[in-house]
C-alpha positions as CSV (number, residue, x, y, z in Angstrom):
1,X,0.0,0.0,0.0
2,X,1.5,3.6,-0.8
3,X,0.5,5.9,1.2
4,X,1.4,10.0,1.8
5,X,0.4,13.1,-0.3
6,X,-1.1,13.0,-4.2
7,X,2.4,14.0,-5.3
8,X,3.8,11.5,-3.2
9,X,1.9,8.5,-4.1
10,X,2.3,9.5,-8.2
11,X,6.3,9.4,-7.6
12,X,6.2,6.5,-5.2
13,X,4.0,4.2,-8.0
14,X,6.4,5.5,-10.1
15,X,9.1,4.5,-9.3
16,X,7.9,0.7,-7.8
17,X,6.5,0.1,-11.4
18,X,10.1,1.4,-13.1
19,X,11.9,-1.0,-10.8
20,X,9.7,-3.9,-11.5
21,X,8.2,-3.2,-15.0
22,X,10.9,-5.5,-17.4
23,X,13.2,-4.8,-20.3
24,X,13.3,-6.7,-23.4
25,X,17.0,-6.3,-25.7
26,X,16.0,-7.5,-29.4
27,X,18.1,-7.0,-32.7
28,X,17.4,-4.5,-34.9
29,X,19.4,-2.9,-37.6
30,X,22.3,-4.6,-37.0
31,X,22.4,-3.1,-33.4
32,X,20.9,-4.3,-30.2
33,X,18.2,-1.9,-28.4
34,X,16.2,-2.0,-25.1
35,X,12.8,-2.1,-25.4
36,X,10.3,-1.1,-22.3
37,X,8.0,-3.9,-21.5
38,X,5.5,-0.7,-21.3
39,X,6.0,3.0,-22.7
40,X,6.4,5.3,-19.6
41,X,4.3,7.6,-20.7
42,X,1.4,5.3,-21.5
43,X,1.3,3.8,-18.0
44,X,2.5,7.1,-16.1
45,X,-0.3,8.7,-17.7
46,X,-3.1,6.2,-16.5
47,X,-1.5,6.1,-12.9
48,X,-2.2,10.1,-13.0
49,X,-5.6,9.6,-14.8
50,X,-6.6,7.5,-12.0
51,X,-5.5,9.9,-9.3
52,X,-7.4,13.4,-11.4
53,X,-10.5,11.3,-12.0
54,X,-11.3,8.8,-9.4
55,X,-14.1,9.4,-7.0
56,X,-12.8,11.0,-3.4
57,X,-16.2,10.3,-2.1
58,X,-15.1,6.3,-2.6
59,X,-13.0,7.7,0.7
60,X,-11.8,3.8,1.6
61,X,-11.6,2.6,-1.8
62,X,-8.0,2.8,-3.2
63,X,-6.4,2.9,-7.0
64,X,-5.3,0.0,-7.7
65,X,-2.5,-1.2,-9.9
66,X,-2.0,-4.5,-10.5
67,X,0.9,-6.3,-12.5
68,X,0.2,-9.6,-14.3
69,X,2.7,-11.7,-16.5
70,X,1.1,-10.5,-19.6
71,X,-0.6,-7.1,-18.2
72,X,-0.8,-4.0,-16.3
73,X,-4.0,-2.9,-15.0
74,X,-5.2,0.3,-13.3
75,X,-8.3,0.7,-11.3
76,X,-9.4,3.7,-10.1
77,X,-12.9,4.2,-7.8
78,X,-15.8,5.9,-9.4
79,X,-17.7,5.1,-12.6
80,X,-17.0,7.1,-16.4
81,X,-18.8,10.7,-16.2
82,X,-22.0,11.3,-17.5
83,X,-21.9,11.0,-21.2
84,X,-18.1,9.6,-21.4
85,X,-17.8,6.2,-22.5
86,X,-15.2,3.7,-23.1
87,X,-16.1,4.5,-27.0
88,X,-15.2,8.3,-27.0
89,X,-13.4,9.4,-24.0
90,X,-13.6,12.7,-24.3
91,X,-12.4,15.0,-21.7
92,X,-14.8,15.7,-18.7
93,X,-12.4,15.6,-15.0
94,X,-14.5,15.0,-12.4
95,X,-12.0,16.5,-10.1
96,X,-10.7,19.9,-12.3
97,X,-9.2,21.4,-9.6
98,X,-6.7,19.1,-9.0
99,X,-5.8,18.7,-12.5
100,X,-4.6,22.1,-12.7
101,X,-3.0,22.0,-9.6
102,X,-1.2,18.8,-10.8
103,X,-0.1,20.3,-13.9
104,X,1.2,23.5,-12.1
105,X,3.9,20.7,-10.6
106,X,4.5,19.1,-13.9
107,X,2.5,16.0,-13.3
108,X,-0.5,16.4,-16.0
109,X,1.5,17.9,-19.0
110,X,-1.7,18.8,-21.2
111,X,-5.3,18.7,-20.2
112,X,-7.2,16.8,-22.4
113,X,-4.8,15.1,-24.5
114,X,-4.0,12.5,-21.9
115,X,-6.2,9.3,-22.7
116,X,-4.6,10.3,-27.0
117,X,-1.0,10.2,-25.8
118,X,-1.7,6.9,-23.7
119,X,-3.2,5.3,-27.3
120,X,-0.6,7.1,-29.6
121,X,2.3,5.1,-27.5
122,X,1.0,2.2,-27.4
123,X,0.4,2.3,-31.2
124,X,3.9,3.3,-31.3
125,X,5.1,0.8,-29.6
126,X,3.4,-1.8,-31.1
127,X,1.4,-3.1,-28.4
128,X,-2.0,-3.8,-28.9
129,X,-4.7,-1.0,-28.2
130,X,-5.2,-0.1,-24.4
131,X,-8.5,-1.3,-23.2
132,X,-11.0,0.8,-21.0
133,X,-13.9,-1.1,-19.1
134,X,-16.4,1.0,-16.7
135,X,-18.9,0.3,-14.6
136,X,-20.9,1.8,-11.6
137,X,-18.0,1.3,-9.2
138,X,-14.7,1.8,-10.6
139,X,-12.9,1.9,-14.4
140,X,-9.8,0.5,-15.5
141,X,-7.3,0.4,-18.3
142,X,-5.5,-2.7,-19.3
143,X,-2.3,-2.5,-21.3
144,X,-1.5,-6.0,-22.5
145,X,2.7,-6.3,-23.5
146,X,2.3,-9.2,-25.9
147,X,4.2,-11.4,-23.7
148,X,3.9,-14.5,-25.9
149,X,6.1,-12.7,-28.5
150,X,8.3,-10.7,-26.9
151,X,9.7,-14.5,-25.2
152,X,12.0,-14.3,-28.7
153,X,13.6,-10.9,-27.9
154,X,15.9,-11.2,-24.2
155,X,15.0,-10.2,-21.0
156,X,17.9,-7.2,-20.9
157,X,18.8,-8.9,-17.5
158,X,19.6,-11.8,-19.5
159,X,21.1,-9.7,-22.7
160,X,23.9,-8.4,-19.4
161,X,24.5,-11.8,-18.4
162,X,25.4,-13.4,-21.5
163,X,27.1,-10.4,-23.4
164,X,26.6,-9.0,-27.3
165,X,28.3,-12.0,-28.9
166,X,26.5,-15.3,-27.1
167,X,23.3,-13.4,-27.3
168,X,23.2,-12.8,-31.2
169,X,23.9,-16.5,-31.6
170,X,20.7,-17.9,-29.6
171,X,17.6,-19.1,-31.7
172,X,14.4,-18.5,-30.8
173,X,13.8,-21.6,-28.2
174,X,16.9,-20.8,-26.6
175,X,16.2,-17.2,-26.0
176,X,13.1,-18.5,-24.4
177,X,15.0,-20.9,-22.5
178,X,17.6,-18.1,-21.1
179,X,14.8,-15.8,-20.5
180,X,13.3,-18.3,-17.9
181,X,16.4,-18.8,-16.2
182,X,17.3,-15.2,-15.7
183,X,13.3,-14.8,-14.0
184,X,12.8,-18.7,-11.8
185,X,16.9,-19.1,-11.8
186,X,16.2,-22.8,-13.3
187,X,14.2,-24.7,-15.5
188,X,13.8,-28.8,-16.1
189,X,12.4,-30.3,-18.9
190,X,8.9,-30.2,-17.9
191,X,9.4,-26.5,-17.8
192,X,11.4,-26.1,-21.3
193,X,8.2,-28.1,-22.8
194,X,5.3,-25.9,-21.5
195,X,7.6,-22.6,-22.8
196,X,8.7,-24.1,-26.3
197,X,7.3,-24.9,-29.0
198,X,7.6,-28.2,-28.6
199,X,5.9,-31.7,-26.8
200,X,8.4,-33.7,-27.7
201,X,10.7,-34.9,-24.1
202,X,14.0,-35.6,-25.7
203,X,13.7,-32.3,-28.5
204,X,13.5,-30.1,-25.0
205,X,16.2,-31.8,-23.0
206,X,18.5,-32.1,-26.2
207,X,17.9,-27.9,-26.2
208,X,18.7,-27.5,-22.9
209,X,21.9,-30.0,-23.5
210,X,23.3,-27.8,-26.1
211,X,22.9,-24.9,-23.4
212,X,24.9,-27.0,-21.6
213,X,27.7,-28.2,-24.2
214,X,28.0,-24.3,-24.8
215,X,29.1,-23.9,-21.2
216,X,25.9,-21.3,-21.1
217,X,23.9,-23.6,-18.4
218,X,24.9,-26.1,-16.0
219,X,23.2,-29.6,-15.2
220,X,22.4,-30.4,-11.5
221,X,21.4,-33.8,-10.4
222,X,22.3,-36.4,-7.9
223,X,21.6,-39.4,-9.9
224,X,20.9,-41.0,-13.3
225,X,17.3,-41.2,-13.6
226,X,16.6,-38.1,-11.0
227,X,13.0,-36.4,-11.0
228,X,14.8,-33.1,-8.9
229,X,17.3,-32.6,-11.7
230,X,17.4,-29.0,-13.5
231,X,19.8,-27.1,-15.2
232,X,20.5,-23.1,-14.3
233,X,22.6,-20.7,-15.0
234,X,26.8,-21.4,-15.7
235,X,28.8,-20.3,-12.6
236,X,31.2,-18.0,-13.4
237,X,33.9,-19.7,-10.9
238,X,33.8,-23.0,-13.5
């Protein structure tokens, strides 16, 4: 729960959501480039929407932002004003006053034009099209990040951990493989099978065996036929 002044709680969200939000690295142009799981400004913008337009009368009820694997979702208390739909959104604040007092500290940067930049960077980011829901109680907007695609381009944690040259020569499974590491620290081959595109048990292990034959991964068991074994990621001290 974040808690403190309007000001504070914008910054605090803030910056929780840039420390957790992730980073994809995917080739492009013969370079390498970070790519926001999010735009900033799309999400930054809903987090203040929420604060400018939720219902203060809904004194108990907080705005909620919630972070899925293949979402981000922000709820605020109180329903669409009259004649605004999830259709047009057209500009109507039910709390003006604080909207101008929020842009005289650099936190709304336009009236009005809000909800458009929060569809324009999506759009540019080529994520699919922000979804508003309302109802009597609350609305939200869902930004969905395409996970299922995005497995092919690296976590950027990853992209530091393996360096330029190892990363441009992983295919797509293996990418997907690497990324999983990086977030649960290991994977078996029940877990290679449900992220690959794959059902075949001996086409997932031999990929994670060429991991290891490419001194990226290491295998850890304790016996021959061991149900506990997994492979994670290559100690450095080897």
């Amino acid at each position: 729960m974040i808690e403190g002044s309007i000001l504070d709680i914008i910054r605090e969200t803030t910056s929780v959501l840039e420390a957790n939000l992730r980073e994809f690295t995917t080739f492009y142009n013969g370079k390498f480039l970070s790519v926001p799981e999010y735009p900033r400004d799309a999400w930054y913008e809903a987090i203040v929407n929420a604060i400018c337009h939720r219902s203060y009368h809904a004194r108990n009820t907080p705005v909620f932002v919630r972070m899925f694997d293949d979402k981000l979702v922000v709820e605020n208390p109180g329903s669409f004003m009259p004649s605004v739909t999830p259709d047009n959104l057209f500009h109507k604040p039910r709390n003006p006053f604080l909207m101008f007092i929020l842009r005289e500290y650099g936190e709304v940067r336009c009236i009005s034009e809000g909800t458009a930049r929060i569809f324009r960077e999506m759009k540019d980011a080529k994520l699919p099209k922000p979804e508003f829901q309302g109802n009597d109680n609350s609305v939200t907007v869902t930004f969905k990040n395409e996970i299922a695609n995005r497995t092919n381009s690296l976590d950027s944690e990853a992209y530091k951990v393996l360096g330029e040259a190892i990363s441009f020569s992983l295919d797509d499974d293996e990418t997907k493989i690497f990324n999983y590491v990086i977030e649960h620290e290991k994977i078996n081959v029940s877990d290679a099978l449900r992220i690959l595109s794959t059902s075949i048990w001996h086409t997932a292990k031999g990929k994670l065996t060429r991991l290891v034959d490419r001194n990226i991964l290491d295998f850890h068991s304790t016996k021959q036929r061991d149900p506990h074994a997994f492979y994670a990621l290559k100690r450095s001290d080897d």
